[in-house]
N, CA, C and O atoms as CSV, one atom per row, in Angstrom:
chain,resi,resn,atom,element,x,y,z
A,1,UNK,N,N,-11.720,47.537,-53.146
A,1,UNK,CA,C,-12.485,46.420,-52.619
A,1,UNK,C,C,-11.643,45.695,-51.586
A,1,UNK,O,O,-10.451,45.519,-51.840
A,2,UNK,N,N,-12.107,45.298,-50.547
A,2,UNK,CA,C,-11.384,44.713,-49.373
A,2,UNK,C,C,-11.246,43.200,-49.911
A,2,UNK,O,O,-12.058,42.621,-50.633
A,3,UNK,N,N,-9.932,42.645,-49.356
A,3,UNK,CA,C,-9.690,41.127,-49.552
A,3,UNK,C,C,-10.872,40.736,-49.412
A,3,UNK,O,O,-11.717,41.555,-49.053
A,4,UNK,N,N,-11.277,39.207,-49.694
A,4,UNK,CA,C,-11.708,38.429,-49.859
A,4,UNK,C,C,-12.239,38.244,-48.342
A,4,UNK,O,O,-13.380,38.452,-47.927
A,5,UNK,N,N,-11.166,37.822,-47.665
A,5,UNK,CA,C,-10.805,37.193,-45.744
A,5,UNK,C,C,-11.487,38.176,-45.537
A,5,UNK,O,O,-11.769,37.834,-44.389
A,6,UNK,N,N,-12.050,39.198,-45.661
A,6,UNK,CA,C,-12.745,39.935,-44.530
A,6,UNK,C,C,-14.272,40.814,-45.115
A,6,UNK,O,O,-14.837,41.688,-44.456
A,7,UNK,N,N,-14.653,40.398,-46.274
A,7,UNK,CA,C,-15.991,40.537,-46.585
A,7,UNK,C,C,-16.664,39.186,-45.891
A,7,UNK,O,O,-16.514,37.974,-45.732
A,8,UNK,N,N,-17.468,40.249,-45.619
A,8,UNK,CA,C,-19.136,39.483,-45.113
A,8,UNK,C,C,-19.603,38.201,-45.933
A,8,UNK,O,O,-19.713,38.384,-47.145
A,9,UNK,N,N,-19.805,37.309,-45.593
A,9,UNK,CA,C,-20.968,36.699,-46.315
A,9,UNK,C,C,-21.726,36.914,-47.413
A,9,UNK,O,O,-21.754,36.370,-48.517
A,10,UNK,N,N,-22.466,37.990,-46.819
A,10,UNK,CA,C,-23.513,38.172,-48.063
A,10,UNK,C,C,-22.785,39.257,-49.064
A,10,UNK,O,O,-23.238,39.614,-50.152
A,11,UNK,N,N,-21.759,39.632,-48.558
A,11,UNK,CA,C,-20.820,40.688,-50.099
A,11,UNK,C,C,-20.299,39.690,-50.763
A,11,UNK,O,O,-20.286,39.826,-51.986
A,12,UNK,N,N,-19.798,38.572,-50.254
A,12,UNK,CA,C,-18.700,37.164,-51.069
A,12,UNK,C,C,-19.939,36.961,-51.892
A,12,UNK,O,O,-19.937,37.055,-53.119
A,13,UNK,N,N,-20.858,36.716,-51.266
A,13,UNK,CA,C,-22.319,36.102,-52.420
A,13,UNK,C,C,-22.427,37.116,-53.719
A,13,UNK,O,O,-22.522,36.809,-54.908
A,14,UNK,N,N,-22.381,38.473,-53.085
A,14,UNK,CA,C,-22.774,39.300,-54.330
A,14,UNK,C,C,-21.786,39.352,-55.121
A,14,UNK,O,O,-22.054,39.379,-56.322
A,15,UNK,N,N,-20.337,39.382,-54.697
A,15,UNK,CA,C,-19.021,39.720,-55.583
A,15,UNK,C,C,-19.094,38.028,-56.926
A,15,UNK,O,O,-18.636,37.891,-58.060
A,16,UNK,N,N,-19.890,37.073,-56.013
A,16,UNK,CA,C,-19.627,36.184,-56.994
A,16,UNK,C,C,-21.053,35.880,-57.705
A,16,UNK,O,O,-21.398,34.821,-58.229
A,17,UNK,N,N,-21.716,36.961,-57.598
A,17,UNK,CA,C,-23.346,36.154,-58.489
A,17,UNK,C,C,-22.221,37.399,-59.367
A,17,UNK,O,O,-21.396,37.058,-60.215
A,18,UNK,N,N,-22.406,38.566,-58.999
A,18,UNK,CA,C,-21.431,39.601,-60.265
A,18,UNK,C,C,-20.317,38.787,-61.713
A,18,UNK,O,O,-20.015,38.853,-62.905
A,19,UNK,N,N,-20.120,38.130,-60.539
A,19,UNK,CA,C,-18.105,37.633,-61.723
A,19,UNK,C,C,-19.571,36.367,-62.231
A,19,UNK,O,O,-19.802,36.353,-63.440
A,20,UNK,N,N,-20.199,35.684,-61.594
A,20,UNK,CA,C,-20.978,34.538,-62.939
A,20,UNK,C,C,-21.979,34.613,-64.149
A,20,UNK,O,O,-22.373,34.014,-65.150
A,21,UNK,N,N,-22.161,36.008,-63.215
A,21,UNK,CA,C,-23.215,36.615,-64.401
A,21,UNK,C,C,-22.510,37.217,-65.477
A,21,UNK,O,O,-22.976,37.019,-66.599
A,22,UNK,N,N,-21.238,38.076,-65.349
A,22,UNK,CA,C,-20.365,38.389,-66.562
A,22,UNK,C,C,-19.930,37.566,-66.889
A,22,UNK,O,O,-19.536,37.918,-68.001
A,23,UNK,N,N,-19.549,36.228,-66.717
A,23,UNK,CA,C,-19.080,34.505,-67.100
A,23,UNK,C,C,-20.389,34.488,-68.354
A,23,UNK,O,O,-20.232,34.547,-69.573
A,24,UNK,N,N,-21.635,34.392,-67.609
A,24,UNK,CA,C,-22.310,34.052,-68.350
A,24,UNK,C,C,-22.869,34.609,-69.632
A,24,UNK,O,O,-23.563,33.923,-70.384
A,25,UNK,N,N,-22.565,35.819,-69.860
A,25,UNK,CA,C,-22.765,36.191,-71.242
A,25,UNK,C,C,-21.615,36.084,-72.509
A,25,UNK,O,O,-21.654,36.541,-73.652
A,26,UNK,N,N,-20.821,35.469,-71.967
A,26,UNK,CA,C,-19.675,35.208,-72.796
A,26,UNK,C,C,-19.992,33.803,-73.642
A,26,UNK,O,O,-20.969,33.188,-73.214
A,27,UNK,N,N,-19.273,33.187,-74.828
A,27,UNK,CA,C,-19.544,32.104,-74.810
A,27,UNK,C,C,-19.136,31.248,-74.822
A,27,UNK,O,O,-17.973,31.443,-75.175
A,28,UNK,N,N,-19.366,29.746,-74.575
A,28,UNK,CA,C,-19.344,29.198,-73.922
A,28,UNK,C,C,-18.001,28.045,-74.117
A,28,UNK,O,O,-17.788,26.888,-73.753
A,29,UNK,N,N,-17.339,28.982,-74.822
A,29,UNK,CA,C,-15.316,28.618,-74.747
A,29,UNK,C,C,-14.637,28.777,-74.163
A,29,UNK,O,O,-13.732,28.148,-73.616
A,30,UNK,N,N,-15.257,30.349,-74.223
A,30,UNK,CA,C,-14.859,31.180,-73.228
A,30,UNK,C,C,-15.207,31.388,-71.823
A,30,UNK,O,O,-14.547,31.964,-70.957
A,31,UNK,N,N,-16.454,30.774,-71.730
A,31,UNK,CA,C,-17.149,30.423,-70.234
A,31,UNK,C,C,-15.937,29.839,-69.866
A,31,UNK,O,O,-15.211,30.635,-69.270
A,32,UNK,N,N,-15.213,28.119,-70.096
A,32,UNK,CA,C,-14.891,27.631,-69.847
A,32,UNK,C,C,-13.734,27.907,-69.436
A,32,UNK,O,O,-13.260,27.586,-68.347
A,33,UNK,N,N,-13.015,28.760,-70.627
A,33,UNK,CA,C,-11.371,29.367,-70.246
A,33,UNK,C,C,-11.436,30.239,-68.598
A,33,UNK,O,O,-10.680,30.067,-67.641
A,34,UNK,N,N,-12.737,31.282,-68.733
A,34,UNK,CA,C,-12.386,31.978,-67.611
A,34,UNK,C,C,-12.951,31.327,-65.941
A,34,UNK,O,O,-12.856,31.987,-64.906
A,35,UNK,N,N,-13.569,29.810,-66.030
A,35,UNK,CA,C,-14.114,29.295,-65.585
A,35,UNK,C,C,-12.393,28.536,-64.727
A,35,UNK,O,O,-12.185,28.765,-63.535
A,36,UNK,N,N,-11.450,27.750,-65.511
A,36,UNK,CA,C,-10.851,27.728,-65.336
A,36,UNK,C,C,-9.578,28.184,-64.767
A,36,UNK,O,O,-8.881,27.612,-63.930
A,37,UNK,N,N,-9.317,29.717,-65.572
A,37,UNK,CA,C,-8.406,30.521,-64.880
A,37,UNK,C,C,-8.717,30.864,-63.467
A,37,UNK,O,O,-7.835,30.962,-62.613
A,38,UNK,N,N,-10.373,31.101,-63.158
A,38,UNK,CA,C,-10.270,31.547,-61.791
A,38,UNK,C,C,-10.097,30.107,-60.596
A,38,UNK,O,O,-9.687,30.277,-59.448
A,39,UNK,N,N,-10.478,28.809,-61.127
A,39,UNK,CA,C,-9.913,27.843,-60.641
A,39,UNK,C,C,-8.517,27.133,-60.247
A,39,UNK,O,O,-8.062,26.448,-59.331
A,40,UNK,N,N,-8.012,27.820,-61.743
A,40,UNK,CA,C,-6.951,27.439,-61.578
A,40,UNK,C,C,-5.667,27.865,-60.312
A,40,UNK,O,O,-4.697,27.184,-59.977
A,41,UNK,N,N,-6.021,28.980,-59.896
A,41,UNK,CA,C,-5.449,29.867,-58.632
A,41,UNK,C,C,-4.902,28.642,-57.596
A,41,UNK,O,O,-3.733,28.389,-57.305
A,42,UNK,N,N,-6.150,27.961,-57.135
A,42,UNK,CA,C,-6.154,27.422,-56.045
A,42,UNK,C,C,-5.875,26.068,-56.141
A,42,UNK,O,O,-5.599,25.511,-55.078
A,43,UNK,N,N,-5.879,25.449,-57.079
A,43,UNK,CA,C,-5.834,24.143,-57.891
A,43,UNK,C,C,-4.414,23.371,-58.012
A,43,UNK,O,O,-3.439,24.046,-58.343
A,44,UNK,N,N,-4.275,22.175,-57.794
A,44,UNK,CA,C,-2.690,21.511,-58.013
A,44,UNK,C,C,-2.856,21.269,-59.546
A,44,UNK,O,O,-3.753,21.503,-60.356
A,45,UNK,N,N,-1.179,20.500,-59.625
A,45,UNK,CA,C,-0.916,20.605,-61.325
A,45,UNK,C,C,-1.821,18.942,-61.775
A,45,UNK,O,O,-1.435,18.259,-62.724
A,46,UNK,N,N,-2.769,18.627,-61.077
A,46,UNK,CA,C,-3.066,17.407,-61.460
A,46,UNK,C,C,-4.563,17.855,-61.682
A,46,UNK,O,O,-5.241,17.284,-62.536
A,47,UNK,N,N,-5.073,18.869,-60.918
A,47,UNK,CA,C,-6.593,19.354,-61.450
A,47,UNK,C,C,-5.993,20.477,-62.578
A,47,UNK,O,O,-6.779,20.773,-63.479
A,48,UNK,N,N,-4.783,21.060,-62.589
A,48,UNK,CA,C,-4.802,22.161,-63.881
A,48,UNK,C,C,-4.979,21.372,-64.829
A,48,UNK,O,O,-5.787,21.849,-65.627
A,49,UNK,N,N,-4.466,20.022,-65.229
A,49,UNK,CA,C,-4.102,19.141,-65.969
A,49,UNK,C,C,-5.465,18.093,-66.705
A,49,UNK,O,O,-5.489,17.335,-67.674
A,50,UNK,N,N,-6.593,18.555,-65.594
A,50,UNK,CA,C,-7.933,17.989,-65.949
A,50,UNK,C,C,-8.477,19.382,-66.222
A,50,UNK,O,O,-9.062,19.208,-67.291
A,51,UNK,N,N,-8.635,20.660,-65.893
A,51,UNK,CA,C,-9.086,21.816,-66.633
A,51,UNK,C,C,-8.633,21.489,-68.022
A,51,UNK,O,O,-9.320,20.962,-68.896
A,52,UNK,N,N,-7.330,21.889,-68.112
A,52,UNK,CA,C,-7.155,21.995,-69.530
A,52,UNK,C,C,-7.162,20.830,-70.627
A,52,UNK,O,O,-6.782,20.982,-71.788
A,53,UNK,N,N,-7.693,19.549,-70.029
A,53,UNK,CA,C,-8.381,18.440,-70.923
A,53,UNK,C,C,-9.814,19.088,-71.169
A,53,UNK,O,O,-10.485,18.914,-72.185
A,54,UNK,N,N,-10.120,19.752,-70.228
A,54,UNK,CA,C,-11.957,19.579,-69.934
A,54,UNK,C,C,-11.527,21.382,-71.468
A,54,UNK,O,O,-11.536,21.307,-72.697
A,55,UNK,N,N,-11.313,22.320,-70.806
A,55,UNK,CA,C,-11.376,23.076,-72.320
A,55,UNK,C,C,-11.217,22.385,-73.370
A,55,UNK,O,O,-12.262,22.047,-73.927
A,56,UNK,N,N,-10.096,22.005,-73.908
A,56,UNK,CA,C,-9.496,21.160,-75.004
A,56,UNK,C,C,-10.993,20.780,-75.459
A,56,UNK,O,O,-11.617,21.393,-76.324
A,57,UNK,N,N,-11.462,19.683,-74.746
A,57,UNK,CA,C,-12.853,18.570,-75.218
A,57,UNK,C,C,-13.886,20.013,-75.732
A,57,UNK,O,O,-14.424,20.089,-76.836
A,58,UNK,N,N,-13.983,21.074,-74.636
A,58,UNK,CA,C,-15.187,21.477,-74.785
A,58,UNK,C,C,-15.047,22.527,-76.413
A,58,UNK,O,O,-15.976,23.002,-77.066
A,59,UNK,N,N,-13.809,22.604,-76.633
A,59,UNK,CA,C,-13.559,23.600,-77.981
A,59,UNK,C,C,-13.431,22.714,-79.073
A,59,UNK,O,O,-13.513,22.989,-80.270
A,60,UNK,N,N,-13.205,21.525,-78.489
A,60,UNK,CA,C,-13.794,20.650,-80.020
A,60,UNK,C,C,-14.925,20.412,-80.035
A,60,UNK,O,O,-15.293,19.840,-81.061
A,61,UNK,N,N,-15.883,20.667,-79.104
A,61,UNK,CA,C,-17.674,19.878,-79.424
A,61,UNK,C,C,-18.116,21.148,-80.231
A,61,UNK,O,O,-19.207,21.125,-80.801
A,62,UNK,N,N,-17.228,22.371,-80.309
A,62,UNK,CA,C,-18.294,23.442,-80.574
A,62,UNK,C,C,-18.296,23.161,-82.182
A,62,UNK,O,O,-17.427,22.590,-82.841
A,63,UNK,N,N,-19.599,23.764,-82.643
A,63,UNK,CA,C,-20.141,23.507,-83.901
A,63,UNK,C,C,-20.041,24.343,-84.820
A,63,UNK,O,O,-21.143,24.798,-85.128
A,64,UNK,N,N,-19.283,24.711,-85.344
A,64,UNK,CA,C,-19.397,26.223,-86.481
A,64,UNK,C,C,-19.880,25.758,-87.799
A,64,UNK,O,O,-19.407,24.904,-88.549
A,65,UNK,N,N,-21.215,26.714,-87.947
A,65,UNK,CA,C,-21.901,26.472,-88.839
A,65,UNK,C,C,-21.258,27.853,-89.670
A,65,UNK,O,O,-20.861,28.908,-89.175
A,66,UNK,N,N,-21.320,27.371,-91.346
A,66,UNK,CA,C,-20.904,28.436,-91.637
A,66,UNK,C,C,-21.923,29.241,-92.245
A,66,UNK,O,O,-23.113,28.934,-92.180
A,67,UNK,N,N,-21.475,30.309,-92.862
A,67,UNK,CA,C,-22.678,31.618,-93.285
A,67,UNK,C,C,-23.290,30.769,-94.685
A,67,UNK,O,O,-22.735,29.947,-95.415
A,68,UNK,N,N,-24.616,31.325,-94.710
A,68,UNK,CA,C,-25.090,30.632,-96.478
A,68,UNK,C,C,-24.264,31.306,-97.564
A,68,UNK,O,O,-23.926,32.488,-97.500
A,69,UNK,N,N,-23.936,30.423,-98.638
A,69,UNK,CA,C,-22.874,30.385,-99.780
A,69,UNK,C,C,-24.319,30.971,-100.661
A,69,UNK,O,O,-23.764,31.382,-101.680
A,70,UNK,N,N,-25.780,31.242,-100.863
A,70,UNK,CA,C,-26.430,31.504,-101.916
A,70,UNK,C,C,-27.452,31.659,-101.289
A,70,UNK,O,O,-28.419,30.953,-101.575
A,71,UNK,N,N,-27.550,32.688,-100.185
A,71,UNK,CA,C,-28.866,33.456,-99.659
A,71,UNK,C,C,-30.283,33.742,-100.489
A,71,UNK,O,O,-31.414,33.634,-100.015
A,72,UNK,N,N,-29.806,34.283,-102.358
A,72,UNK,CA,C,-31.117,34.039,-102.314
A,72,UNK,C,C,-31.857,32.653,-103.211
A,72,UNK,O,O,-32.717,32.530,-104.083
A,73,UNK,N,N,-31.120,31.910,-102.561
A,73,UNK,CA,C,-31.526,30.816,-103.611
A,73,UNK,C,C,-32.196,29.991,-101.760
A,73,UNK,O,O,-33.273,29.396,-101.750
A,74,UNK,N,N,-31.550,30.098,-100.756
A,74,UNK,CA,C,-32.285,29.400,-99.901
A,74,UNK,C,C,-33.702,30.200,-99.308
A,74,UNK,O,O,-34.510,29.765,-98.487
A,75,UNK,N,N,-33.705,31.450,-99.983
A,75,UNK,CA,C,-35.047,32.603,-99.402
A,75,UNK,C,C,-36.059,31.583,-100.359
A,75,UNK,O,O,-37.013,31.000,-99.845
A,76,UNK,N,N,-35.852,31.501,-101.249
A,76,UNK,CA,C,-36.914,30.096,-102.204
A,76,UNK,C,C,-37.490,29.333,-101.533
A,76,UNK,O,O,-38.706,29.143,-101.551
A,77,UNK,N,N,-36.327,28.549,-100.544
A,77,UNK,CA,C,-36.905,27.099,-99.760
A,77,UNK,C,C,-38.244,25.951,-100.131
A,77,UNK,O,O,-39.308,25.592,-99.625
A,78,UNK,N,N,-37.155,25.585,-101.714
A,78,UNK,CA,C,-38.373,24.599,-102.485
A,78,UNK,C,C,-38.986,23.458,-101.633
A,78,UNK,O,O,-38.626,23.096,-100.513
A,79,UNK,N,N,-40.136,22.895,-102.513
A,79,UNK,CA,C,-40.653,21.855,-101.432
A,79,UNK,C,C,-39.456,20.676,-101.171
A,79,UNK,O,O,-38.288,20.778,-101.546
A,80,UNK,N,N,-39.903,19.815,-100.614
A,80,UNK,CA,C,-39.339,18.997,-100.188
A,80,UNK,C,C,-39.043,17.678,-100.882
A,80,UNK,O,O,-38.270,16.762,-100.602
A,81,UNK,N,N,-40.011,17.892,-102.002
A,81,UNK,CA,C,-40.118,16.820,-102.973
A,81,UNK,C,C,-39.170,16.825,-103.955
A,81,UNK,O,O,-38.551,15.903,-104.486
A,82,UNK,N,N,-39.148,18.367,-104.158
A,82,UNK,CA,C,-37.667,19.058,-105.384
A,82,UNK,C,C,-36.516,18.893,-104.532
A,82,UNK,O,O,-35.520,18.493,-105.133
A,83,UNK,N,N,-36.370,19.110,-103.191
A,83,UNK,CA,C,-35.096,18.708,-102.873
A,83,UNK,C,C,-34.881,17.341,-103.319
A,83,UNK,O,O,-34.281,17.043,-104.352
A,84,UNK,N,N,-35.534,16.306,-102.277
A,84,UNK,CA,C,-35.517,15.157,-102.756
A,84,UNK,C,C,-34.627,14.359,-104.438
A,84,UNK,O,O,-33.731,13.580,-104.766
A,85,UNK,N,N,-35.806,15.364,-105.080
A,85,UNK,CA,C,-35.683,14.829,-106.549
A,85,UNK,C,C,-34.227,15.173,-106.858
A,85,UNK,O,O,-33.402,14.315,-107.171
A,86,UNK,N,N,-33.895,16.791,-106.727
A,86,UNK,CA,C,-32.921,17.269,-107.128
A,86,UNK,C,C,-31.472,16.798,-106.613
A,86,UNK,O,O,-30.564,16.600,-107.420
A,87,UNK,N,N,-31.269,16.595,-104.948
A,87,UNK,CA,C,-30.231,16.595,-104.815
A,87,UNK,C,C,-29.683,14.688,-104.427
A,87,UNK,O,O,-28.586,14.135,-104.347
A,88,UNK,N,N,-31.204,14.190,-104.266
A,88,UNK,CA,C,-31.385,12.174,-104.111
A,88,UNK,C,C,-31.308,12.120,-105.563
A,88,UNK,O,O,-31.210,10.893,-105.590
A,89,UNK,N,N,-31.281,12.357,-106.459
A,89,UNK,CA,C,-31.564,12.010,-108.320
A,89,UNK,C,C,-31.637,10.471,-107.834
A,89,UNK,O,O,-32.628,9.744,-107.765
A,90,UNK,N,N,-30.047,10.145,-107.461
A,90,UNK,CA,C,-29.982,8.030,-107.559
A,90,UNK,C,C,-30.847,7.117,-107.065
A,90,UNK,O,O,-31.182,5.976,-107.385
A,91,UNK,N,N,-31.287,8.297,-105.746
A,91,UNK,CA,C,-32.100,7.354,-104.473
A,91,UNK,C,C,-33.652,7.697,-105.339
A,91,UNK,O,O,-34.376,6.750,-105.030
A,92,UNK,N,N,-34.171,8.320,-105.957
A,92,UNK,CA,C,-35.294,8.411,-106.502
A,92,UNK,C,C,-35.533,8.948,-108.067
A,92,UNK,O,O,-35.743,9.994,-108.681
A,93,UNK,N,N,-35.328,7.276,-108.328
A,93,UNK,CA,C,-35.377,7.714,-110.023
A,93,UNK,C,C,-36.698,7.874,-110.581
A,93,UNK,O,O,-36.953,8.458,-111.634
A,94,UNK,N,N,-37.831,7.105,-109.516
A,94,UNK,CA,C,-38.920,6.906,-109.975
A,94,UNK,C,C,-40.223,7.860,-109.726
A,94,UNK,O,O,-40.091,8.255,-108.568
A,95,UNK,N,N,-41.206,8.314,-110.175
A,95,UNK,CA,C,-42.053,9.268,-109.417
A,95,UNK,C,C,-42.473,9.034,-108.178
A,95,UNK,O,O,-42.322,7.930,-107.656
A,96,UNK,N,N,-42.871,9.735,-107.756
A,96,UNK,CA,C,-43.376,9.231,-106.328
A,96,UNK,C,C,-45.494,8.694,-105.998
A,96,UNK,O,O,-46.573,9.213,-106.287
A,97,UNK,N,N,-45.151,7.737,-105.448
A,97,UNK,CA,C,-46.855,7.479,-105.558
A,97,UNK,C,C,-47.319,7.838,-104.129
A,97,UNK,O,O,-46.597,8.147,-103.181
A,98,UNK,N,N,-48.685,7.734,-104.161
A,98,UNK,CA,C,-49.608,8.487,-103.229
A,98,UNK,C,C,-49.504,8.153,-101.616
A,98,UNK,O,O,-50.220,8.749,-100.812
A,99,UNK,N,N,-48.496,7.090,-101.187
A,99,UNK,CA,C,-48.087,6.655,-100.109
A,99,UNK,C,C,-46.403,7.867,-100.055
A,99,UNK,O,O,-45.980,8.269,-98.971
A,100,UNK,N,N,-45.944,8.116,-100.947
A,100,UNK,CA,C,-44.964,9.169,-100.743
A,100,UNK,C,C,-45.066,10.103,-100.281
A,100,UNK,O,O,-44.337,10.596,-99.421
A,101,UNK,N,N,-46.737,10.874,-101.151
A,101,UNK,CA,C,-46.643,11.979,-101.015
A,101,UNK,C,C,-47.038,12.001,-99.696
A,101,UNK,O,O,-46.352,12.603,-98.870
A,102,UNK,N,N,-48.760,11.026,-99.168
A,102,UNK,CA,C,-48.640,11.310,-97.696
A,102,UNK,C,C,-47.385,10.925,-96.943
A,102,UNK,O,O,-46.905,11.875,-96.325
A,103,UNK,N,N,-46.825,9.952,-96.848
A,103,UNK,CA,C,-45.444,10.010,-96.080
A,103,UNK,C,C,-44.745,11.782,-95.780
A,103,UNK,O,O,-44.790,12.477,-94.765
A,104,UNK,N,N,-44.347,11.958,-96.677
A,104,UNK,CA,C,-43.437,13.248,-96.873
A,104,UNK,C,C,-44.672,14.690,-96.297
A,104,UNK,O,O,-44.361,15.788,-95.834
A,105,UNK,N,N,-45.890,14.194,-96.527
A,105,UNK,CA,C,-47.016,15.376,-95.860
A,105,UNK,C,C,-46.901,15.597,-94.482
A,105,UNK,O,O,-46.915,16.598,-93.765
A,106,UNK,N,N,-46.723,13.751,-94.212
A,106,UNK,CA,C,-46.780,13.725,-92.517
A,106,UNK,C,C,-45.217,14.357,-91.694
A,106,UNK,O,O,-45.089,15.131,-90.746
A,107,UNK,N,N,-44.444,13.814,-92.330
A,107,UNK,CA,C,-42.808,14.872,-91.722
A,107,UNK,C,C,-43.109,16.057,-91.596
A,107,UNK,O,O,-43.327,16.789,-90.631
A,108,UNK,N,N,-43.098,16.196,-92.857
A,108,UNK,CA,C,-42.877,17.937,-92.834
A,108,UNK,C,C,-43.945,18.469,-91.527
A,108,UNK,O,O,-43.751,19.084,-90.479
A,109,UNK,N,N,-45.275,17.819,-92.268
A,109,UNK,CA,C,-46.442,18.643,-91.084
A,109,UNK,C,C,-45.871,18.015,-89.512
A,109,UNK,O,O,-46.446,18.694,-88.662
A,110,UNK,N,N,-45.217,17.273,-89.022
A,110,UNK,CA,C,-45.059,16.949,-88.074
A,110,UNK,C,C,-43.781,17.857,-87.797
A,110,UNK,O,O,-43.859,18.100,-86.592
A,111,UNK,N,N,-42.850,18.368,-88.209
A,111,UNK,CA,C,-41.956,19.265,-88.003
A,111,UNK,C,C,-42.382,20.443,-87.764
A,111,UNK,O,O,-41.821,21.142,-86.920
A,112,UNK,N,N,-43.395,20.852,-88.429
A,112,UNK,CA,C,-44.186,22.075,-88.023
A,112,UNK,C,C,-44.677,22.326,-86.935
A,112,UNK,O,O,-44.742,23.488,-86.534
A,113,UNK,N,N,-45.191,21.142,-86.121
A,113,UNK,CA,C,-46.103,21.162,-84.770
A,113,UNK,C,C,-45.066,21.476,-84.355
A,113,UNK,O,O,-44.897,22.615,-83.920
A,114,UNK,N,N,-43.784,20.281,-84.380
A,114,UNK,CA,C,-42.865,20.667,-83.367
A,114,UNK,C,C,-41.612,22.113,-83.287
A,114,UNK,O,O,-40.810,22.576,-82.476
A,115,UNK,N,N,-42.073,22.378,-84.629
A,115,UNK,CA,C,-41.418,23.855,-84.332
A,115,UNK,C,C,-42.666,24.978,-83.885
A,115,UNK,O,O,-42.626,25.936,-83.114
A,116,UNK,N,N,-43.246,24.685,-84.321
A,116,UNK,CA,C,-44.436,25.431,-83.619
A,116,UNK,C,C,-44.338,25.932,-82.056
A,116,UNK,O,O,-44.149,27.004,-81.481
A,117,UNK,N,N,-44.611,24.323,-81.625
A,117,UNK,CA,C,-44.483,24.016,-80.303
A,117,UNK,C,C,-43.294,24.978,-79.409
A,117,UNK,O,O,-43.450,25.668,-78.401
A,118,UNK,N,N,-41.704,24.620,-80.483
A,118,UNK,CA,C,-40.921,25.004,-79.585
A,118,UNK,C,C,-40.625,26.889,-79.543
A,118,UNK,O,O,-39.950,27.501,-78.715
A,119,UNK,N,N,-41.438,27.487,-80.807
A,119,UNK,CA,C,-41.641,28.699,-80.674
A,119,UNK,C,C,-42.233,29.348,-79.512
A,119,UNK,O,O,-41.697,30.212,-78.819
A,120,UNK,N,N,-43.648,28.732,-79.336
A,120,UNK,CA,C,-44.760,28.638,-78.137
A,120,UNK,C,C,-43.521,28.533,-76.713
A,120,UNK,O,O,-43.507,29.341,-75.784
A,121,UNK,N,N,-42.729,27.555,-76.830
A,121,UNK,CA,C,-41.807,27.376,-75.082
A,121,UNK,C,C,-41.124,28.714,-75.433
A,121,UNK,O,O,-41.611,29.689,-74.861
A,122,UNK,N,N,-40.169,28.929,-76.200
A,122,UNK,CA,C,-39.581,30.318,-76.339
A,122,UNK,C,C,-40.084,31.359,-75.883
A,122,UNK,O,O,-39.686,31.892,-74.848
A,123,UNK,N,N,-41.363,31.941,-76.848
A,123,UNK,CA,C,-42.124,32.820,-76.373
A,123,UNK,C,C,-42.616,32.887,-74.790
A,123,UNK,O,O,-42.609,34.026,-74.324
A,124,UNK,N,N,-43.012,31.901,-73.963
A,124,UNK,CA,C,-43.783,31.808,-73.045
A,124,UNK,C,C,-42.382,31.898,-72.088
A,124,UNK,O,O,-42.472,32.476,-71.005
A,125,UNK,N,N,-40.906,31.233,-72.570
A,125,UNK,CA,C,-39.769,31.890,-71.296
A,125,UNK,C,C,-39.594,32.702,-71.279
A,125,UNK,O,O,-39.274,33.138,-70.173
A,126,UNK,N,N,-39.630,33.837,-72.627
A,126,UNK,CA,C,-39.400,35.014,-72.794
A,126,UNK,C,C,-40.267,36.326,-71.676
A,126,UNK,O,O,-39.741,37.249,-71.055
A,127,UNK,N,N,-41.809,35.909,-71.766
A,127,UNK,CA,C,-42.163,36.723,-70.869
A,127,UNK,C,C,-41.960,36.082,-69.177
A,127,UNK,O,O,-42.269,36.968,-68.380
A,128,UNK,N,N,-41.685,35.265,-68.736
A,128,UNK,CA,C,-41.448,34.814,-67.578
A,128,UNK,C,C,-40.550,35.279,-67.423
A,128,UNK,O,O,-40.536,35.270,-66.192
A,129,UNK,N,N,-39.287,35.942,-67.833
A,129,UNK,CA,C,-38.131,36.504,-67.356
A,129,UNK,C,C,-37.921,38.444,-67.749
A,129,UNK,O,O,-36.919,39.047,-67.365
């Protein structure tokens, strides 16, 4: 591949949709590390010095969820009322009356639309691309 200084225009464009699109299936720690290294080339020690704050921050926001401890006890997925009961015992010693149960009808069913909903956006980006 010829230096840099003497590709065309539109090859610099393609050499770099190439290197962002392999950026982009990586994730997104690692976006950042190799996001950096290729910055870092050209960069003084006062922007290396804000890269490697900006990784640092971005590898602590990440979220690791861990694997389920009792797969088939969450394939169950009791109502919401047995959670409640079971794992609130203190917060609900008392039965629940007919303003509960609709209360707790309307969440849940309102979580539904909105997962519903966000299945429906999924699906519908899915065939657009």
């Amino acid at each position: 591949m010829s230096s840099p200084a003497t590709l065309s225009s539109s090859q610099l464009d393609s050499v770099l949709m190439s290197v962002l699109s392999a950026i982009a299936t990586k994730p997104a720690a690692e976006q950042s590390k190799l996001m950096a290294e290729l910055t870092l080339k050209t960069k003084g020690s006062a922007d290396r010095d804000v890269l490697a704050k900006r990784e640092k921050r971005a590898m602590s926001a990440e979220i690791a969820i861990p694997d389920c401890v009792n797969p088939s006890r969450r394939e169950k997925v009791p109502k919401i009322r047995v959670i409640l009961k079971t794992y609130f015992a203190d917060k609900y010693r008392f039965p629940f009356g007919n303003i509960h149960h609709f209360m707790i009808r309307s969440i849940v069913g309102s979580s539904e639309v909105r997962r519903s909903k966000r299945l429906r956006l999924r699906v519908d980006a899915a065939r657009l691309s």
